[in-house]
C-alpha positions in Angstrom: 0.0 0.0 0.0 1.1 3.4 -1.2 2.2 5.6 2.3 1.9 2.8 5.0 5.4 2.3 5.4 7.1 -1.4 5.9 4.6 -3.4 8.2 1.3 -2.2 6.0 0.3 0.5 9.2 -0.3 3.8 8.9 1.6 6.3 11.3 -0.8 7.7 13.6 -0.3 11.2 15.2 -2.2 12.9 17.8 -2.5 16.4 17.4 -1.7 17.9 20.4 1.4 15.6 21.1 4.6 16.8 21.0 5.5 15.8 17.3 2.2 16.6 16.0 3.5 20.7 14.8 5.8 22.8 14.4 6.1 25.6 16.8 5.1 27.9 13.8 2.1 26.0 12.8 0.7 26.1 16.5 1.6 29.8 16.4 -0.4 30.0 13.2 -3.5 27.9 15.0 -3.5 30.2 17.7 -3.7 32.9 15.4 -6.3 31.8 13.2 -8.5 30.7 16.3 -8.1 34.5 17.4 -8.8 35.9 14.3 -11.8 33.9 13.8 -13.0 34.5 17.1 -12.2 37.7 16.1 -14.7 37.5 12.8 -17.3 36.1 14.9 -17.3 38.6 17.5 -17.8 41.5 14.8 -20.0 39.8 13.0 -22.6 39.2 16.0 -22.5 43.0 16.9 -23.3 44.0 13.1 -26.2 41.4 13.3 -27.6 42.7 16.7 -27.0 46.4 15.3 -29.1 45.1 12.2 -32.0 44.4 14.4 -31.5 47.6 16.3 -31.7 49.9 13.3 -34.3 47.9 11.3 -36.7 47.7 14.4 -37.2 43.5 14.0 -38.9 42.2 15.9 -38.8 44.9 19.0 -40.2 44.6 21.9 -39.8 48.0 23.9 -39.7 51.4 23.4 -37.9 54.1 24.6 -39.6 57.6 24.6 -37.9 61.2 24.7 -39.5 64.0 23.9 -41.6 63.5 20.7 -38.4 61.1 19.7 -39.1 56.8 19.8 -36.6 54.5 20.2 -37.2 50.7 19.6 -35.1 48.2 21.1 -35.1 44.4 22.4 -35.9 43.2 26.4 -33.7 40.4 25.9 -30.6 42.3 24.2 -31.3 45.1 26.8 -31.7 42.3 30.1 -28.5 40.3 28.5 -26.0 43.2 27.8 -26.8 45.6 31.0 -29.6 44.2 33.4 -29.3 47.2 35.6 -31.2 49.3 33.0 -33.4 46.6 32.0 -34.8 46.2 35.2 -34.7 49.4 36.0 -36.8 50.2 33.1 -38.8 47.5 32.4 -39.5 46.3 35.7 -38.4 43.3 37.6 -41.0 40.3 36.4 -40.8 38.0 33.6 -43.9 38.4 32.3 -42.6 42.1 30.9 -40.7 39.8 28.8 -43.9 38.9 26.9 -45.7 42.4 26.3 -44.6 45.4 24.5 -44.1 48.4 26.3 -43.3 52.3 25.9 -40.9 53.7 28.4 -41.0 57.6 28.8 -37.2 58.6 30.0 -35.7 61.5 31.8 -32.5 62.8 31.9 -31.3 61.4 28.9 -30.9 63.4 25.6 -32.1 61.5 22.5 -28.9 61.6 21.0 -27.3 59.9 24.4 -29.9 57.0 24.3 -28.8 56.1 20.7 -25.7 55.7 21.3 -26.2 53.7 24.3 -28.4 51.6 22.5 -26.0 51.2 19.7 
């Protein structure tokens, strides 16, 4: 058999053992893992800031002024639960209806961006 050496066994190597790589090629692993975790990371904060500035699929709204912003509980209870609760109150069943919030001290333009 074509690359199975003398006793018709393949050489097996683990990878992770010690003659598995190359220093460089781990190097290069670790870097690829980083820059697809990298990828990934960017790519889930343009998808949530896709649902932010189409409005899908919203479930709250923010009020200043004559100016609305929609936004999501679960985003909003996931990323800073302070405000959330704060905001939307404390039970789970706010989770399920759609509500307007009226908020003070807070420009419009300051409540973008921390919704952003």
């Amino acid at each position: 058999m074509a690359g199975c050496g003398e006793g018709g066994a393949a050489t097996v190597v683990l990878l992770g053992s010690s003659g598995s790589c190359s220093r460089g090629l781990q190097r290069r692993g670790l870097c690829e893992r980083r820059r697809l975790k990298a990828t990934v990371s960017e790519q889930l904060c343009q998808d949530l800031l896709r649902l932010l500035r189409e409005e899908i699929h919203t479930d709250i709204t923010f009020s200043i002024g004559y100016t609305l912003f929609k936004a999501h509980k679960a985003i909003l209870l996931a990323r800073v639960p302070d405000f959330y609760f704060h905001t939307a109150g404390e039970t789970p069943d706010n989770l399920a209806k759609h509500e307007t919030v009226a908020v003070e001290n807070f420009k419009a333009e300051e409540l973008r961006t921390f919704l952003q």
